[in-house]
LUMDREN-891562 format. One record per residue (C-alpha): residue in one letter; x, y, z. Coordinates in steps of 0.001 Angstrom, whole numbers, plus 500000, padded with zeros to 6 digits. Each point is the difference from the previous one (the first is absolute). Example, Ala and Ser with C-alpha at 12.3 -4.5 7.8 and 13.67 -1.06 7.14 Angstrom:
2
A512300495500507800/S501370503440499340/
***
This chain:
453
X194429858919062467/X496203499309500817/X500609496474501600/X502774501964502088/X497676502985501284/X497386497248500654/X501996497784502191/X501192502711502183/X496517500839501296/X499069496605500050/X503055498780502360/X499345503512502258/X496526499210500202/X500652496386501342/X502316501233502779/X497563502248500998/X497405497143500254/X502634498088501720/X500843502618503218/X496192500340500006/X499328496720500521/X502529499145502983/X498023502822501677/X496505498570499669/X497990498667503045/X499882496380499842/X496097500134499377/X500644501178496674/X501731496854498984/X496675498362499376/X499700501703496480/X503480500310498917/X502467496413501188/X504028501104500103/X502201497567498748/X502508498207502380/X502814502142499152/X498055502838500825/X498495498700503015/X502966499085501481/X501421503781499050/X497114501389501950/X500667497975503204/X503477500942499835/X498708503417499729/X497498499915503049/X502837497747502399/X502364503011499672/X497451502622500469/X498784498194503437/X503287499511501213/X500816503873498976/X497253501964501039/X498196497627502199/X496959498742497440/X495840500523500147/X498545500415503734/X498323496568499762/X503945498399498966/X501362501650503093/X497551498784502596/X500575496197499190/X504252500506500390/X501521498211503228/X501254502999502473/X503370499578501373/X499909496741502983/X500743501511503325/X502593498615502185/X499607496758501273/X498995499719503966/X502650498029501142/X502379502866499015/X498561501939502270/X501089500665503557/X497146497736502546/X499118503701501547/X499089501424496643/X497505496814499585/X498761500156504010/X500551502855501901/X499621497845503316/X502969497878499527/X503192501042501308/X502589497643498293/X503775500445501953/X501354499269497086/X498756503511498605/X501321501687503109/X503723499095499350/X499870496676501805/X502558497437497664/X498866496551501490/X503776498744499455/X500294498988503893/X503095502146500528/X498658503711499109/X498546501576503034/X496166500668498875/X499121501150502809/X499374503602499355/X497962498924497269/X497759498040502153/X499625503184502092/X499140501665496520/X497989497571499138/X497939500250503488/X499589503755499876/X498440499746496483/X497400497276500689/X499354500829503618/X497965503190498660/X497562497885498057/X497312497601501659/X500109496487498519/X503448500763498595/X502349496667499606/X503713500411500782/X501313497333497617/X503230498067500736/X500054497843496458/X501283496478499767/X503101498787498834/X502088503081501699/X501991499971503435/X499852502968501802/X502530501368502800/X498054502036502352/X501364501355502961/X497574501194503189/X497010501538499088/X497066501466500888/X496523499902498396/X498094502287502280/X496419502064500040/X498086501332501411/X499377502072497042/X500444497148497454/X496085498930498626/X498715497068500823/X500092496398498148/X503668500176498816/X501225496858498224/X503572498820500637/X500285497695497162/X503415497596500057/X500458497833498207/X504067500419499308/X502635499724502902/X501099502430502376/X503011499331502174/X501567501777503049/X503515501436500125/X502587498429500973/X502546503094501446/X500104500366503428/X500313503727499033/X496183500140498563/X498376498811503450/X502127503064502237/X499692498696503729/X496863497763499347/X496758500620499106/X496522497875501021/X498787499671496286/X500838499561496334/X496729501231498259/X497470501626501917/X496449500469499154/X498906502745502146/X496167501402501060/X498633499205496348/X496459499487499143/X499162496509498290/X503513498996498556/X500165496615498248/X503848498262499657/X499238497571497409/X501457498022497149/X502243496732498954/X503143502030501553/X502844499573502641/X501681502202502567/X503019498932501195/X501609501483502689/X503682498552499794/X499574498687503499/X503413498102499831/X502411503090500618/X497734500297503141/X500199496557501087/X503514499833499600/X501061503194501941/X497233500395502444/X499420498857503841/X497310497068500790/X498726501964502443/X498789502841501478/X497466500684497024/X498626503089499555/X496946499379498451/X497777500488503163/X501499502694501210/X498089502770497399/X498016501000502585/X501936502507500780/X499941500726496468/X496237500312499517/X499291501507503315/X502966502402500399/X499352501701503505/X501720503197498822/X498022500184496540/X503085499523498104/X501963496529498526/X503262499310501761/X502757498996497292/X502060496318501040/X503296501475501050/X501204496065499286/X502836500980497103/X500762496762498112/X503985499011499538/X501159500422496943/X499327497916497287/X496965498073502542/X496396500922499149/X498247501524503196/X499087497893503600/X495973501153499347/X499122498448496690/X496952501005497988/X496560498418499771/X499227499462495876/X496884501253499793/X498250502511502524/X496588501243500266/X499284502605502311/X496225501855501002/X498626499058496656/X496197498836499674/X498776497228497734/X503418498629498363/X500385496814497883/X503166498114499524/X499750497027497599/X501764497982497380/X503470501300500752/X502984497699501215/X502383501860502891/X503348498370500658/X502984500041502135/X499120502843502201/X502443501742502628/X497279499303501852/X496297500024500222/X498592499621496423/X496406501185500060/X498801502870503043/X496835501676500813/X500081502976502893/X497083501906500858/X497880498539496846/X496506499439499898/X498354497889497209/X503296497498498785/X499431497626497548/X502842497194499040/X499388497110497414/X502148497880497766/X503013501549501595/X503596498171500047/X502752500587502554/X503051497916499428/X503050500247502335/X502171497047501091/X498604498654503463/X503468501120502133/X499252503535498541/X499931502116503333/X497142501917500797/X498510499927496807/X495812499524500865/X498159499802496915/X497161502387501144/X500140501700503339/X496542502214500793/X500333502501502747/X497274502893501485/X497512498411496860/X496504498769499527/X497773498597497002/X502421497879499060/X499930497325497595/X502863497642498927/X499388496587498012/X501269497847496992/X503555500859500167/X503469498130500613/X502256500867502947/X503698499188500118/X502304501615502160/X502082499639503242/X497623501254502231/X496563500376500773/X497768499488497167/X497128502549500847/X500752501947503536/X497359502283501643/X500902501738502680/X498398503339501918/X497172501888498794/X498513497151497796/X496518499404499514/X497792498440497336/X502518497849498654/X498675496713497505/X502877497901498810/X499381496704497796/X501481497603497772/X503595500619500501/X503145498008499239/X501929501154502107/X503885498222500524/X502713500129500461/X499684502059502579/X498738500581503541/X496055499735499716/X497077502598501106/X501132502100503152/X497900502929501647/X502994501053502254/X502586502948500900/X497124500605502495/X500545502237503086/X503263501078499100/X501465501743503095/X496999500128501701/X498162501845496622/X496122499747500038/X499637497129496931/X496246499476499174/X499468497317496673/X496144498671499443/X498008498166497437/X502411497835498330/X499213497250498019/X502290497724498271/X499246497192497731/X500339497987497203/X503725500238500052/X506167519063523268/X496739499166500551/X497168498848497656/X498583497024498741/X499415497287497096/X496333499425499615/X497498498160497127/X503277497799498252/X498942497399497482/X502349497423498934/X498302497323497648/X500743498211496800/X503700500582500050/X502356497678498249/X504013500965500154/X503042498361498851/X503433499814501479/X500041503703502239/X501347499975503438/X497202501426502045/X496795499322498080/X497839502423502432/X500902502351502364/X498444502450502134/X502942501591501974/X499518501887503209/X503893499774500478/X501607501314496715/X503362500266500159/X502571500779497200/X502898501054501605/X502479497450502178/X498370501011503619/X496670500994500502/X498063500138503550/X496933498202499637/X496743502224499617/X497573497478499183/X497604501122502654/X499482503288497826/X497663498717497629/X496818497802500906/X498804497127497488/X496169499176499418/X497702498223497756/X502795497961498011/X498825497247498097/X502240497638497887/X498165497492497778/X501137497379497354/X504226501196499914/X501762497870497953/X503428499248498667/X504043499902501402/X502424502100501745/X503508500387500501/X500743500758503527/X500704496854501348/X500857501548503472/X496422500455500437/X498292497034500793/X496848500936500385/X497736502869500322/X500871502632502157/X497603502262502136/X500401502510503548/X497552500182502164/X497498498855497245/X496269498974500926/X497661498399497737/X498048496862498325/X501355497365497873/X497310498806497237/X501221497321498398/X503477498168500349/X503460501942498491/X503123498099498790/X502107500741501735/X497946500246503442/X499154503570501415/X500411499145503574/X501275503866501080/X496387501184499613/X498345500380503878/X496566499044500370/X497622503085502085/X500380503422499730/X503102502201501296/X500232501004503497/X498656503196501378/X502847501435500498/X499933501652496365/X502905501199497878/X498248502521498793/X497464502400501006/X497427500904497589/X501693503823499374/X502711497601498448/X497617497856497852/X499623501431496153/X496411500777498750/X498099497893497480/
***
């Protein structure tokens, strides 16, 4: 009975030592060392009560928080506010979904930001109908960043009676088209349906300048199932100030590719323009009413002029061009029914009334294009014209180092009208339809008809 009463204390006593033990801090193991069952017991113990109820203060600092979501995830706007991707506008990139409405989305977002980037991603087609990108109120420095594919519609049904452009680019501030991109403007369907002649594309001065301060509408209704008679230009700037183009590859236009109307401060670089050479009308940059402009380092194929200039030009620098097929450098469409015409301070290189002053041909190399140069006082693109080449007067034209072929083998030889001037060195073939002297006194122009410098 006494070694029975003895035990019971003794065995209570040793699970109370036990639970007080597993609730020591560990500094008190210095003086009393657990065994390794009851070690193990007390880590047990201590892993359930963190999990539980969250362990000590110093235990809960050191635990990993949850990992937030990754980046990529994350729609681009969330990670930059300033980029505008289409895609996050509703845009599908498949080449048959009509994103156009998200490009207009995509616009009115980013054209309320300075700096912003409107980003057309790679690897996506997009079928985008005409459009506008306009200001004034947009902020300045807006990127246009392509570097996918957008193409033109093909239904006669999206284009109504005809309209002058595709995309428009209208009185913005700094704008920069940039990128590893294409447009495409489906120019086929045009070429197919549409008349050689009678183009259009000079004929926007009534456009810009309406004398009644609104825009007539073409009344020209298209037949069914035949795109319109006035095709669209691919790309047109209008009365914007310092804009860049660069990088970007336009091809198969309806007609004119690249256009700048009432700009001041154009820049154009690394720019590609392919059309086949029997494309009609299809200039790879025409410049009209423009100044400070500067065009270089960029490849020019098309089936007509590779750079035109006509009125209202000044300050215009173009080098190292590769330019063909095509029909070369023209400053022409001068004088157009008797229109005052007035181009200055051109310089190319490297690659009514009125007059042409302070031209600069040098350096030029072409390859295969029917008219390498031209400065036209008698434009005309219709079957009959009456010749008005005593509108414009021609001064100060200098042609050095031209080099390379052409295709119209009708012309066998340079051709000038009533042209005065000084040969410097020979010219294959011979210039022999330059006059020596000066022009008679009996001027074609008096000096109220003469442009200012």
């Amino acid at each position: 009975m006494c070694s029975c009463s003895f035990r019971k204390p003794t065995l209570a006593f040793a699970i109370l030592l036990l639970v007080w033990w597993s609730n020591v801090e560990p500094c008190s193991s210095s003086r009393v060392r657990p065994s390794r069952r009851q070690r193990a017991v007390v880590a047990s113990l201590w892993r359930r009560k963190g999990k539980g109820h969250g362990g000590s203060n110093h235990h809960h600092s050191t635990k990993p928080k949850s990992p937030a979501p990754p980046p990529e995830t994350l729609p681009r706007q969330a990670t930059d506010p300033k980029v505008f991707n289409v895609l996050n506008f509703g845009a599908k990139g498949d080449g048959a979904t009509d994103d156009t409405k998200a490009f207009q989305d995509a616009w009115a977002s980013g054209c309320k930001s300075e700096a912003s980037v409107i980003e057309i991603p790679a690897k996506y087609v997009f079928l985008v109908g005409p459009i506008s990108f306009s200001g004034p109120y947009c902020q300045h420095n807006i990127v246009f960043q392509l570097d996918g594919t957008i193409i033109a519609p093909t239904s006669p049904l999206r284009w109504g009676s005809g309209l002058l452009q595709w995309l428009e680019f209208m009185k913005l501030v700094g704008l920069t088209i940039r990128g590893s991109g294409t447009i495409d403007g489906s120019g086929d369907v045009w070429w197919q349906s549409g008349p050689y002649d009678d183009d259009p594309l000079d004929d926007q001065s009534i456009l810009i300048f309406p004398t009644n301060n609104t825009f007539p509408k073409p009344n020209l209704i298209p037949m069914t199932g035949k795109m319109p008679r006035i095709k669209p230009t691919a790309i047109r700037f209008y009365g914007s100030f310092n804009v860049t183009v660069t990088g970007i590859t336009i091809q198969r236009s309806a007609q004119c590719h690249l256009k700048f109307d009432n700009c001041i401060g154009v820049s154009v670089y690394n720019f590609t323009v392919t059309s086949p050479g029997d494309s009609p009308n299809t200039d790879g940059i025409h410049l009209q009413n423009s100044k400070d402009v500067l065009i270089r380092s960029s490849n020019i194929s098309c089936g007509d002029d590779c750079v035109s200039i006509q009125m209202g030009c000044t300050n215009v620098y173009i080098h190292n061009m590769n330019c063909g097929p095509g029909h070369g450098i023209s400053i022409g469409g001068l004088g157009r029914d008797n229109t005052k015409a007035c181009v200055s301070n051109i310089t190319v290189r490297d690659g009514g009334s009125g007059s042409v002053q302070g031209v600069q041909f040098s350096n030029i190399h072409v390859s295969e294009v029917q008219l390498p140069i031209v400065i036209d006082q008698y434009y005309c693109d219709k079957t009959k014209c009456t010749n008005q080449s005593s509108a414009v007067a021609l001064a100060g034209i200098n042609y050095e180092n031209i080099r390379g072929t052409y295709t119209k083998y009708h012309m066998y030889g340079p051709f000038c009208w009533q042209t005065f001037g000084q040969l410097l060195s020979p010219t294959v073939p011979a210039v022999d339809c330059v006059q020596m002297g000066k022009p008679s006194s009996k001027k074609v122009h008096g000096d109220d008809d003469m442009c200012s410098a």
